[in-house]
C-alpha positions as CSV (number, residue, x, y, z in Angstrom):
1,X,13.7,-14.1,0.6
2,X,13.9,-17.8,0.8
3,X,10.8,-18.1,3.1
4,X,9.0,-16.4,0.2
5,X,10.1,-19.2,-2.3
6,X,8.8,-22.9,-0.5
7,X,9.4,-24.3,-4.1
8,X,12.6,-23.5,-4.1
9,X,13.9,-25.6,-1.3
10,X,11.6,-28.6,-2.4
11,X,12.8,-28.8,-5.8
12,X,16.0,-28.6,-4.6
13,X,15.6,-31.5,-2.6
14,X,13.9,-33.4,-4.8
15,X,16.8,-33.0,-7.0
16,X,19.4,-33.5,-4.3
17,X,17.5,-37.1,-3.7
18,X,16.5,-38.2,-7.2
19,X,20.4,-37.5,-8.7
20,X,22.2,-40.2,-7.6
21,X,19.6,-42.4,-8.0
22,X,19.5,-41.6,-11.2
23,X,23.5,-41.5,-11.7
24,X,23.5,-45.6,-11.0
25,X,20.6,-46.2,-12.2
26,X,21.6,-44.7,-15.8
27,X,26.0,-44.9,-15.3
28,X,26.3,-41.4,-15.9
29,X,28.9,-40.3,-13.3
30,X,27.9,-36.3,-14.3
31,X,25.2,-36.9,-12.3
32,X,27.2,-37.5,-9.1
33,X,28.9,-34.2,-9.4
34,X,25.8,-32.2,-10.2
35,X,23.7,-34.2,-6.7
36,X,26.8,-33.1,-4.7
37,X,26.0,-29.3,-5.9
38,X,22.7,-29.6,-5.2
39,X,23.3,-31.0,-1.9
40,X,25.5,-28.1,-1.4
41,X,23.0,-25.4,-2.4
42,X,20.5,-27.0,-0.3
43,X,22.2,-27.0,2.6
44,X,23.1,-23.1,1.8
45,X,19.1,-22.5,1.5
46,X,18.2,-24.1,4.4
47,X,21.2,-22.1,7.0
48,X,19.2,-19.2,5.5
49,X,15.3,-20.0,5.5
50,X,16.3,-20.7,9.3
51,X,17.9,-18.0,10.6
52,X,15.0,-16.3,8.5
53,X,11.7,-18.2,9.7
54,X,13.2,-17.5,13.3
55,X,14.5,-14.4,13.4
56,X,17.6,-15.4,14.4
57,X,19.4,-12.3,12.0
58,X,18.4,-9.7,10.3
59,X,21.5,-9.7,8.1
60,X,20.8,-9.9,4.0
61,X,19.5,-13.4,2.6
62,X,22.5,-13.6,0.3
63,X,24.9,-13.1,3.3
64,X,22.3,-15.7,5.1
65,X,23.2,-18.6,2.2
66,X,26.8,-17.7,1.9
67,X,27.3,-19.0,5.5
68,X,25.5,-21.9,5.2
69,X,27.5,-22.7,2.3
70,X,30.6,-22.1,4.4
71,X,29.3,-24.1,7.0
72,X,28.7,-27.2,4.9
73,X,32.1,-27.3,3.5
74,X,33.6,-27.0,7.0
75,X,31.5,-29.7,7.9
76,X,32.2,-32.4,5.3
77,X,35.8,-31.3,5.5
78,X,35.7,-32.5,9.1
79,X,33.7,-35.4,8.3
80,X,36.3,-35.8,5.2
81,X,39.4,-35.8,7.3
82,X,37.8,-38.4,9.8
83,X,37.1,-41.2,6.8
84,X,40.9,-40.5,5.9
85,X,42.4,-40.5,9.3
86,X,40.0,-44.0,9.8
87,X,41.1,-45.6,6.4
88,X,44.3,-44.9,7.2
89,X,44.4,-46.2,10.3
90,X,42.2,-49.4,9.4
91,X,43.1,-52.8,7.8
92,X,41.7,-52.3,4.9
93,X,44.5,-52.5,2.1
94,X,45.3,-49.6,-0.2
95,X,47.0,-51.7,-2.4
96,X,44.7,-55.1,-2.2
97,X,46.3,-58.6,-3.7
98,X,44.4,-60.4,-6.5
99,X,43.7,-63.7,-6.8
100,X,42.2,-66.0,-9.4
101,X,38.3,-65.8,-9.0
102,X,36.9,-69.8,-9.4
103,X,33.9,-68.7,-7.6
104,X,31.6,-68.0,-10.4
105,X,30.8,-64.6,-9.7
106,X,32.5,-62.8,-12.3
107,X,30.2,-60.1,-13.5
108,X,26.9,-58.7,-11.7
109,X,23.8,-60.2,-13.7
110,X,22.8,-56.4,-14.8
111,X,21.7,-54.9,-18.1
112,X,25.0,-52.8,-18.0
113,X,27.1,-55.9,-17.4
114,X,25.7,-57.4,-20.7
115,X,25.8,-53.8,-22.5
116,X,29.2,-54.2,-21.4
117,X,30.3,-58.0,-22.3
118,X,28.1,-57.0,-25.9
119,X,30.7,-54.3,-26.1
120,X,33.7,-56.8,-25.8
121,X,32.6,-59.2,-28.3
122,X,32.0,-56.8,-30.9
123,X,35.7,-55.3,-31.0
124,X,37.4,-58.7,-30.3
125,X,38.6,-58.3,-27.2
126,X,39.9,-61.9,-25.7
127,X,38.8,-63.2,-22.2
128,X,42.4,-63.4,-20.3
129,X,41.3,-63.9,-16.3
130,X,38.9,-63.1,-13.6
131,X,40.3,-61.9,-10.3
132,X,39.1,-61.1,-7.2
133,X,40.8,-59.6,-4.1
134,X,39.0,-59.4,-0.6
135,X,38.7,-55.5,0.5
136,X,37.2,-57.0,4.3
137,X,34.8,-60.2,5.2
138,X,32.7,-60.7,2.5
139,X,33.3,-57.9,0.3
140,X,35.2,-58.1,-2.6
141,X,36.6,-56.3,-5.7
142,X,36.2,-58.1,-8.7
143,X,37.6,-57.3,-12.3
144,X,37.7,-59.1,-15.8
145,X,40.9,-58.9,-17.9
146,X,40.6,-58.9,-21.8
147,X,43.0,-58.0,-24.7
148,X,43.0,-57.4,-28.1
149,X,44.7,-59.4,-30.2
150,X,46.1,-56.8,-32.6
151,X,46.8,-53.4,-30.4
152,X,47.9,-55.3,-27.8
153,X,45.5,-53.2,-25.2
154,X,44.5,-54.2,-21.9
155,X,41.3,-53.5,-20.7
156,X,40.4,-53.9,-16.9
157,X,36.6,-53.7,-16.0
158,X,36.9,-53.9,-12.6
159,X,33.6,-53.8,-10.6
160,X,33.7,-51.4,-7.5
161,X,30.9,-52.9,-4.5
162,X,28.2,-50.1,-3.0
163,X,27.4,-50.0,0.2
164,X,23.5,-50.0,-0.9
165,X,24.6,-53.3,-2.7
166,X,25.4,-53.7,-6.0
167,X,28.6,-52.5,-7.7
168,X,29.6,-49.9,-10.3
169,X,32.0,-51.1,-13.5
170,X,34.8,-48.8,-14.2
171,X,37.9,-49.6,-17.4
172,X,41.3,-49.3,-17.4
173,X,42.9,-49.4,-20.8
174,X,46.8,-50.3,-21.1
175,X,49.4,-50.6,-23.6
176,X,53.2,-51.5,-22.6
177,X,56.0,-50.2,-24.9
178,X,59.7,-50.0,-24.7
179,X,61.8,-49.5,-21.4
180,X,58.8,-49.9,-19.0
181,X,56.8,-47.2,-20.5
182,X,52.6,-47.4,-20.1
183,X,49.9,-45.6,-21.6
184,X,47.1,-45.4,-19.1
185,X,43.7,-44.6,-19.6
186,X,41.2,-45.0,-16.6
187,X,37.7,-43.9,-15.5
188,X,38.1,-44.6,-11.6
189,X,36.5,-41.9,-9.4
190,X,37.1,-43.2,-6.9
191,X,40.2,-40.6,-4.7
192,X,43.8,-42.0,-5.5
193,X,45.9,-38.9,-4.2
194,X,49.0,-40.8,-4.6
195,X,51.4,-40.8,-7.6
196,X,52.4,-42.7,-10.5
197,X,55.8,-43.5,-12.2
198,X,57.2,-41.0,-14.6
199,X,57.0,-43.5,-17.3
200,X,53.6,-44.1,-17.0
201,X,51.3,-42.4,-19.3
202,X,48.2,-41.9,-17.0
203,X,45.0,-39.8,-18.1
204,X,42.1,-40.3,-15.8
205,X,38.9,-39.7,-16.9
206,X,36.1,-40.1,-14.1
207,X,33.2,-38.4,-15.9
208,X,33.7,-40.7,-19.2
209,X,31.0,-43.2,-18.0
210,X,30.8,-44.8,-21.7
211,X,33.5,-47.4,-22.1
212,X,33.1,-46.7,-26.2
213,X,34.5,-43.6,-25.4
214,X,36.9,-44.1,-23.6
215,X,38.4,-47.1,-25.8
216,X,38.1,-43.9,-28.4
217,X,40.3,-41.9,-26.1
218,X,43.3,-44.0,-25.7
219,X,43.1,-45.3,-29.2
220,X,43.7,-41.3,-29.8
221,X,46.4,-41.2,-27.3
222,X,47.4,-44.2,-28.5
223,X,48.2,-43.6,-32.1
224,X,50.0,-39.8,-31.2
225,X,52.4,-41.8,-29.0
226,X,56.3,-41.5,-29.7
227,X,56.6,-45.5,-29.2
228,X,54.9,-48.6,-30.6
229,X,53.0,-51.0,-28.1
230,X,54.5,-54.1,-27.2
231,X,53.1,-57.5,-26.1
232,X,52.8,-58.4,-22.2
233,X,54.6,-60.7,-21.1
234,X,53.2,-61.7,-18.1
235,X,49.6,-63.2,-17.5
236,X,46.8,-61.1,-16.1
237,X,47.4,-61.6,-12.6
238,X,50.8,-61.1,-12.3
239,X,50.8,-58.1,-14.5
240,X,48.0,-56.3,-12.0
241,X,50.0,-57.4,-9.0
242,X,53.2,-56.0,-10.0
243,X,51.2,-52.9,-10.7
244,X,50.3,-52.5,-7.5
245,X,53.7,-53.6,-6.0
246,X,54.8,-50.9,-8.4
247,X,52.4,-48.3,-6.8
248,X,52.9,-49.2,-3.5
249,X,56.7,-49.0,-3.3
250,X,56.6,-45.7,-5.3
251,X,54.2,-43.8,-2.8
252,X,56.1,-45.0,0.0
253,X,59.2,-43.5,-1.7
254,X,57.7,-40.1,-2.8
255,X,56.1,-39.9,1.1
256,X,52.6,-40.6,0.2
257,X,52.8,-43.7,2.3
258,X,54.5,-44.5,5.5
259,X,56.8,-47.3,5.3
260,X,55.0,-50.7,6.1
261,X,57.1,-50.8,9.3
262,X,56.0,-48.1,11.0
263,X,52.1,-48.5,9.9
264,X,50.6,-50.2,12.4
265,X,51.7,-47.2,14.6
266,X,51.7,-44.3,12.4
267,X,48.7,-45.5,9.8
268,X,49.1,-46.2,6.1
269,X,49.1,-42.3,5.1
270,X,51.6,-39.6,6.1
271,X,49.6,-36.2,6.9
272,X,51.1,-34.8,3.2
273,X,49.7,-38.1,1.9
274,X,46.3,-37.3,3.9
275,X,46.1,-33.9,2.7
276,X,46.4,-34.9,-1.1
277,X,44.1,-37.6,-0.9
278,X,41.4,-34.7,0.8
279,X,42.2,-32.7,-2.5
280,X,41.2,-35.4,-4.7
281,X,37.8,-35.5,-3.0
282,X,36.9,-32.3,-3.2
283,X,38.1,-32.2,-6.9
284,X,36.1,-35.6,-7.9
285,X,33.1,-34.4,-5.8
286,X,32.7,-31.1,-7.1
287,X,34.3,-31.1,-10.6
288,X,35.0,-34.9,-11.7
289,X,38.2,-34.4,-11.7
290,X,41.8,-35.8,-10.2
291,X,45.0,-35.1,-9.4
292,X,47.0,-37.4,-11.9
């Protein structure tokens, strides 16, 4: 069956090849999810045009490609569980500390950075702080605070390093009202897994690339809310560092985390904190979407 179709298996690895080239090239995180399928179908045709070109079985085709498929996902569920044992186990911080960025290397010098800083300056969002926090030598998160000075909102850009260089800009829109309570919109896709405090309004949006629309989003969720936004009080850096303070203590509480003092035995993650994080993965990889 599939040794009678070559074009089959080269389109589909033309397509497996050319998608996420295309996904950074153009910022449309869609594109990530359908390469992954395609990579996933591929792997499926090619278990079967084996076992067919060699005579290995004489089963059906179809039964042929269902194994593969089976195959693959045991695979990069081994290969999945590894990264998450390793990243537990290594240095590199779940929860990284922010600093002031003086370095001059705010924003990538990218047409999407200026699409982006356009954006800003046409709804009147105000330049609050640049931060950086170190994720391991030389490599670096970096993110741009703004608000506006009439809803109050926060908007994050932070800018997420590749390991093919360059880095990929992704928003986090806050508001702060009464008794601690946040409304949360995000586009992260990169895997969480952990949880957030009941008062905190999360929706997270991975395959909303467009920051326009996801501004529209949580000016929607915004103006259904039961309570009116408030002003921050503190400055840009401390609000993100008591965020992740926040986080941190809260995942360590709910068993996501093992507690600091037992890490450097045990690793960051406990096995129930492993397993969810493997579950937001798949989810992101497969269907752009998370746990929270």
């Amino acid at each position: 069956m599939f040794t009678d179709n070559p074009l089959l298996l080269v389109g589909l690895a033309a397509v497996t090849l050319a998608l996420p080239q295309l996904a950074l090239r153009l910022q449309l995180p869609l594109l990530r999810v359908a390469s992954r399928w395609a990579r996933w179908l591929l792997c499926g045709v090619l278990f079967a045009t084996g076992l067919e070109l060699f005579e290995l079985s004489t089963r059906p085709a179809a039964v042929h490609f269902v194994t593969g498929l089976a195959l693959w996902f045991l695979l990069e569920t081994g290969y999945n569980w590894i990264a998450i044992k390793a990243l537990s186990q290594s240095d590199l911080p779940l929860f990284p500390k922010f600093r002031i960025n003086q370095d001059g290397d705010e924003w990538p010098a990218d047409r999407h950075a200026l699409a982006i800083k356009d954006w800003l300056r046409a709804h009147n969002y105000q330049r609050l702080d640049a931060l950086k926090a170190e994720l391991y030598e030389k490599t670096y998160l970096r993110t741009s605070i703004y608000q506006h000075p009439e809803t109050y909102t926060r908007l994050q850009v932070l800018f997420i390093p590749q390991p093919k260089g360059g880095a990929i800009a992704c928003f986090t829109l806050t508001n702060q009202g009464p008794e601690n309570q946040r409304l949360i919109t995000d586009n992260y896709f990169l895997p969480y897994g952990g949880f957030y405090p009941e008062a905190w309004q999360h929706l997270r949006k991975p395959l909303l690339g467009s920051l326009a629309r996801l501004h529209k989003l949580h000016e929607g969720r915004l103006k259904k809310s039961a309570w009116l936004a408030t002003p921050f009080e503190d400055s840009a850096l401390e609000e993100v560092d008591e965020q992740q303070r926040t986080l941190e203590q809260l995942n360590i509480e709910t068993g996501f985390l093992v507690p600091r003092g037992r890490q450097a035995e045990e690793g960051k993650m406990t096995y129930e904190g492993r397993y969810r994080l493997w579950k937001e993965m798949w989810l992101l990889a497969y269907f752009g979407k998370s746990m929270s």
